[in-house]
C-alpha positions in Angstrom: 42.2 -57.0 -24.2 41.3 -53.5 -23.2 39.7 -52.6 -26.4 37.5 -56.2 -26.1 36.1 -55.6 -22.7 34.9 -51.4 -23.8 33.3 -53.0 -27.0 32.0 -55.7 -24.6 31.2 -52.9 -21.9 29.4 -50.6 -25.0 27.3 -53.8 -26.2 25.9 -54.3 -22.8 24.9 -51.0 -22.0 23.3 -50.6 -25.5 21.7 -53.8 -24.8 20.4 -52.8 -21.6 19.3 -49.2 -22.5 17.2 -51.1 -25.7 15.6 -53.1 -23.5 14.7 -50.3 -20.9 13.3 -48.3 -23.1 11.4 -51.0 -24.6 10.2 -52.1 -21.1 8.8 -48.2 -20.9 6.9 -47.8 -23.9 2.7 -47.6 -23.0 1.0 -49.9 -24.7 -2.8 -50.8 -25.2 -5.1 -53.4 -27.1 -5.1 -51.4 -30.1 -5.3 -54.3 -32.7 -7.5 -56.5 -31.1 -9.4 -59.2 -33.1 -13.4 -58.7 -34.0 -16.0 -60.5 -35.9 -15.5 -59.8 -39.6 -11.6 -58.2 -39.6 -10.0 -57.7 -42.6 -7.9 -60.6 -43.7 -4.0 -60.2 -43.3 -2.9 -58.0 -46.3 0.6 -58.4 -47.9 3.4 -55.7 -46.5 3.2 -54.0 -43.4 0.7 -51.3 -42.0 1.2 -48.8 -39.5 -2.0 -46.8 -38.4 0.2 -43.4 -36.6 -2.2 -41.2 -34.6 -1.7 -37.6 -32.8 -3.9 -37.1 -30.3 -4.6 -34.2 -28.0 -3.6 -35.8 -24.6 -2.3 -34.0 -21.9 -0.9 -36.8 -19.6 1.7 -35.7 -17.9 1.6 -32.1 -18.8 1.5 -30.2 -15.6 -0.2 -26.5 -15.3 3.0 -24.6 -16.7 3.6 -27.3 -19.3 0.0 -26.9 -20.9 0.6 -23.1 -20.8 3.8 -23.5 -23.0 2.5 -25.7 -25.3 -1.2 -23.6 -25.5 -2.5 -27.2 -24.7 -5.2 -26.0 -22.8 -6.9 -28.1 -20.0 -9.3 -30.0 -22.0 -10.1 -33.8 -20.5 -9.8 -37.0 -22.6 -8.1 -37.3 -25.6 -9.2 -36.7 -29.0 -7.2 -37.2 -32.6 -5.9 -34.2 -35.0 -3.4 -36.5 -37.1 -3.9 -39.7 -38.3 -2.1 -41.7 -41.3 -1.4 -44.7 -42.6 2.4 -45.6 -43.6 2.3 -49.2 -46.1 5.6 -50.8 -46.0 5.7 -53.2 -49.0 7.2 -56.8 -48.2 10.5 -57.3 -49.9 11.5 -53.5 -50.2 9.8 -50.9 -53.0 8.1 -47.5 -52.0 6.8 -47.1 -48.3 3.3 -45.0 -49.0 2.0 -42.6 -46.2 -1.5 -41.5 -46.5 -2.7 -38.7 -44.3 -6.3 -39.2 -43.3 -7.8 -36.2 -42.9 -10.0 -35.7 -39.5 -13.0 -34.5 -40.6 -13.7 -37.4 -43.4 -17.0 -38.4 -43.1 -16.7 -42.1 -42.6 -19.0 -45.1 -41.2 -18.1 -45.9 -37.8 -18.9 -49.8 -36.8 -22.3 -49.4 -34.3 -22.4 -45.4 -34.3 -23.1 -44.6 -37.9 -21.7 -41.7 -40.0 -19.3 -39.6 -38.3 -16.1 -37.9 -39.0 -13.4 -39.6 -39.0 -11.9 -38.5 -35.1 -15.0 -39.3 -34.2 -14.0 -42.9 -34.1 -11.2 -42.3 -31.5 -13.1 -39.7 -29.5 -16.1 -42.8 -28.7 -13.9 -46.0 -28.7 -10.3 -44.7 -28.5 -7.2 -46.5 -30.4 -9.4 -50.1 -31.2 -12.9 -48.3 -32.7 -10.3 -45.9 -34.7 -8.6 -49.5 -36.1 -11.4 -50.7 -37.0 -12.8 -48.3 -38.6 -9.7 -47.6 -40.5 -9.7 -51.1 -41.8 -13.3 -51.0 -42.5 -13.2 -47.9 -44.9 -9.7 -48.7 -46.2 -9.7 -52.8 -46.4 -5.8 -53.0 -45.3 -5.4 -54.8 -42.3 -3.7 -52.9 -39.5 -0.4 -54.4 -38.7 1.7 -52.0 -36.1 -0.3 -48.7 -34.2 1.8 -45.3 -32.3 0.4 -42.8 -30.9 1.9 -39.5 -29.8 0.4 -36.9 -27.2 1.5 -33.4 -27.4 4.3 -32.9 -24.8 5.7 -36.5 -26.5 6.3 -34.9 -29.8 7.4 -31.3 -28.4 10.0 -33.2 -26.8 11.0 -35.1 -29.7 11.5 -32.2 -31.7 13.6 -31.0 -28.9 15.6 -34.5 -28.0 16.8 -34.0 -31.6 17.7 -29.8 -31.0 14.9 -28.4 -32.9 13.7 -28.8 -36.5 14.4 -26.8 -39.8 11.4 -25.7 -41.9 10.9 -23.0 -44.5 7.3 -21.1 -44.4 5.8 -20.0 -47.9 3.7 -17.6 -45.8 3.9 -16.1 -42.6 1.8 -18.3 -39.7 0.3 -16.1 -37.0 -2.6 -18.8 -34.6 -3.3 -17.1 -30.9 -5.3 -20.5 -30.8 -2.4 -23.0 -31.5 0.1 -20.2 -29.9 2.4 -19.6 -33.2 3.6 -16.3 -34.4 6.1 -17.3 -37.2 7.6 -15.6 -40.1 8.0 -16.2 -44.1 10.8 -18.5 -44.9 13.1 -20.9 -43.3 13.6 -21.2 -39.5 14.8 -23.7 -37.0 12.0 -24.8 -35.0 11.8 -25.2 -31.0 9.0 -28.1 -29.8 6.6 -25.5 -28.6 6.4 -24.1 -32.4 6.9 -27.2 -34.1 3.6 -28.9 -32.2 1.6 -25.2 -32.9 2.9 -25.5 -36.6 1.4 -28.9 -36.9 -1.9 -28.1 -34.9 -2.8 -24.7 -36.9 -6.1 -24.6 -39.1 -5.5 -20.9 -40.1 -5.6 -21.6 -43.6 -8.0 -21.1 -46.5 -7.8 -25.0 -47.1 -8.3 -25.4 -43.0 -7.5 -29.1 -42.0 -6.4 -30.0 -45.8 -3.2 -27.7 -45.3 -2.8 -28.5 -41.8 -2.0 -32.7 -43.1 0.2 -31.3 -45.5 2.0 -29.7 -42.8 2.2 -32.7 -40.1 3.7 -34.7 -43.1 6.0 -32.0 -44.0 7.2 -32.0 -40.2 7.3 -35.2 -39.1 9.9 -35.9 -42.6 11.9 -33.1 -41.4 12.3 -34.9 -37.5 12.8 -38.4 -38.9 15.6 -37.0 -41.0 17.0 -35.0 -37.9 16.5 -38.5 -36.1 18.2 -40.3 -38.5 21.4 -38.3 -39.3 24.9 -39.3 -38.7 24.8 -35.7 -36.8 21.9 -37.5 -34.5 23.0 -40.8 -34.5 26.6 -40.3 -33.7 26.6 -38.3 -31.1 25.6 -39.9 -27.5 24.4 -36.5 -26.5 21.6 -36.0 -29.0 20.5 -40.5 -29.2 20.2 -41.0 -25.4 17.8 -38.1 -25.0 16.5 -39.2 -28.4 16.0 -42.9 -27.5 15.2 -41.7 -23.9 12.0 -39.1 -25.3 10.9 -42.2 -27.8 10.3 -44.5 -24.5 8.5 -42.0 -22.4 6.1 -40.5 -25.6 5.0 -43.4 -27.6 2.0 -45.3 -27.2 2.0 -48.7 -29.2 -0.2 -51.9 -29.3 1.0 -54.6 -27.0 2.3 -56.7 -30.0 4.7 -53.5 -30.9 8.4 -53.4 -29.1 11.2 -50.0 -30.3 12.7 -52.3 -32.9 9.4 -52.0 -34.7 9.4 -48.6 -33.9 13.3 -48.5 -35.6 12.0 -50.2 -38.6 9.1 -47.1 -38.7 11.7 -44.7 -38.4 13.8 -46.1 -41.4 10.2 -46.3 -43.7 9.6 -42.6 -42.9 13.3 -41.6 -43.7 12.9 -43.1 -47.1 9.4 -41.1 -47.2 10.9 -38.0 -46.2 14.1 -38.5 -49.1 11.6 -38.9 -51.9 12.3 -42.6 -52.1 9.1 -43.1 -51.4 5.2 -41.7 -51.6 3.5 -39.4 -49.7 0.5 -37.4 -50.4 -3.6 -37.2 -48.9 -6.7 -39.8 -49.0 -8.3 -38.2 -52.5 -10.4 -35.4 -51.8 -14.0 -35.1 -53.8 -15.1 -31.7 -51.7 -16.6 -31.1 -48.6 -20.4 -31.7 -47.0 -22.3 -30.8 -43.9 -23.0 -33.6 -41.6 -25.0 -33.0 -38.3 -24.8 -29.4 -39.2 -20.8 -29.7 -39.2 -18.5 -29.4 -41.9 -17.6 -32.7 -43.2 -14.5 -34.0 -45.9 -16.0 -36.4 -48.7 -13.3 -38.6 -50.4 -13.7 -39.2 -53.8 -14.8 -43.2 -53.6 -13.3 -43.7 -56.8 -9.8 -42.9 -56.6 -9.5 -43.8 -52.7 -10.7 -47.1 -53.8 -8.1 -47.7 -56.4 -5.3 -46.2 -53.8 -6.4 -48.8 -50.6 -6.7 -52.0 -53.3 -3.4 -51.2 -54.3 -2.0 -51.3 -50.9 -3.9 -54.0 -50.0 -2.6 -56.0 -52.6 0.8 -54.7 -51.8 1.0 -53.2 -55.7 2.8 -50.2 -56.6 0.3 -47.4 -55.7 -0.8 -44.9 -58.5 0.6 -41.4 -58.2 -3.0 -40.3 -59.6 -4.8 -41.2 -56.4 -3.1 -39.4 -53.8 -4.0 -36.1 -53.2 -1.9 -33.3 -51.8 1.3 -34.2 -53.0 
């Protein structure tokens, strides 16, 4: 009887702490409807954005972080993670900032651009528009939200070919492998100080966020109260999701990007023809060809050629 009512007790209370946390994620009209949307495409699509914000940051926080004071928010990380219907290989896709992309009613324009004039819905669009997958789920993650993921979960393990020294992104770390806090984890991801600039930086942010969802995902993580309620906590106070999207859907993200992160799946950048100057800015132009064959084959919900992803 005893051992019925603490399973009944332990039900409840994981019931209710799903459902607060649920009740606490922000939301927005990211996916809204417009003349001329892509049709619904086969599978599921996740459009997952980093941006710049500073909500909730106060003065000392920023100063940790080298967040800065800037207003607004603006994107550094976006990427699109194709779950094919009926199981197979989840595909994520960085898309690198600066492509030079059409944006619906302000022309050519990189890439952030989008989210910098019309936030979340003019970045969905013109993500569909240059893609042709239909947009099915969208999370966004400021910068204190994924320093304190990286935290919730006690740090992150990853192993530097290089040394990484970025006064601007506030990271002095050495060659080879080292736990990482939240406050070097979010520089490690934000750093362009590279020869390849924002090219290495996407390979990075995938590198990263597969080495948290694994560290989310363990039995270490998952079994031990101390490290999910801070975990489950941190996902309810940092994400922001369309109003259509609830934490089980963000569950069923986390399981995709686990299978990313294992190899079970793809992982690699939009194809890369070479770079251009738009507006007197540097500008990254995809090659047409192979991005086309990559985005059909996720549309169609096909198996996607290894050939057409780039920085694998």
């Amino acid at each position: 009887m005893r051992i019925g009512v603490t399973v009944l007790v332990l039900v409840l209370l994981a019931t209710g702490l799903v459902a607060y946390v649920d009740s606490s994620l922000q939301r927005t009209d990211a996916l809204a409807d417009y003349p001329g949307r892509v049709a619904d495409t086969p599978g599921t699509n996740w459009l997952l954005v980093g941006s710049d914000s500073r909500q909730g940051l106060d003065e000392s926080r920023r100063e940790e972080l080298s967040a800065g004071d800037a207003a607004g928010r603006r994107t550094d990380t976006m990427m699109l993670l194709h779950i094919p219907e009926g199981g197979g290989q989840p595909v994520l896709v960085s898309l690198p900032r600066d492509s030079s992309v059409p944006i619906p009613g302000h022309g050519r324009n990189k890439l952030n651009a989008a989210f910098a004039l019309g936030g979340p819905r003019l970045l969905v669009r013109t993500v569909e528009k240059v893609t042709g997958v239909r947009l099915d789920h969208y999370a966004e993650i400021g910068l204190g939200g994924f320093a304190g993921l990286v935290e919730a979960v006690g740090g992150v393990r990853m192993c530097l070919d290089e040394p990484l020294n970025d006064p601007k992104a506030g990271i002095d770390l050495p060659k080879g492998c080292q736990q990482l806090d939240g406050t070097q984890a979010l520089g490690f991801v934000r750093s362009r100080a590279y020869p390849r600039g924002d090219l290495q930086r996407v390979e990075n942010q995938r590198a990263l966020l597969g080495a948290l969802i694994d560290k989310a995902t363990s039995p270490a993580t998952l079994l031990n109260p101390m490290r999910t309620v801070p975990l489950v906590s941190a996902a309810g106070d940092t994400f922001l999701v369309d109003n259509g999207d609830h934490l089980w859907h963000l569950a069923g993200l986390a399981w995709a990007m686990s299978d990313v992160s294992s190899g079970e799946g793809l992982t690699g950048t939009v194809p890369i023809a070479g770079f251009d100057t738009l507006r007197g800015q540097s500008v990254v132009e995809w090659d047409s060809a192979r991005a086309s064959r990559l985005f059909e084959a996720i549309a169609a919900d096909r198996p996607v050629p290894k050939e057409t992803l780039g920085g694998q």
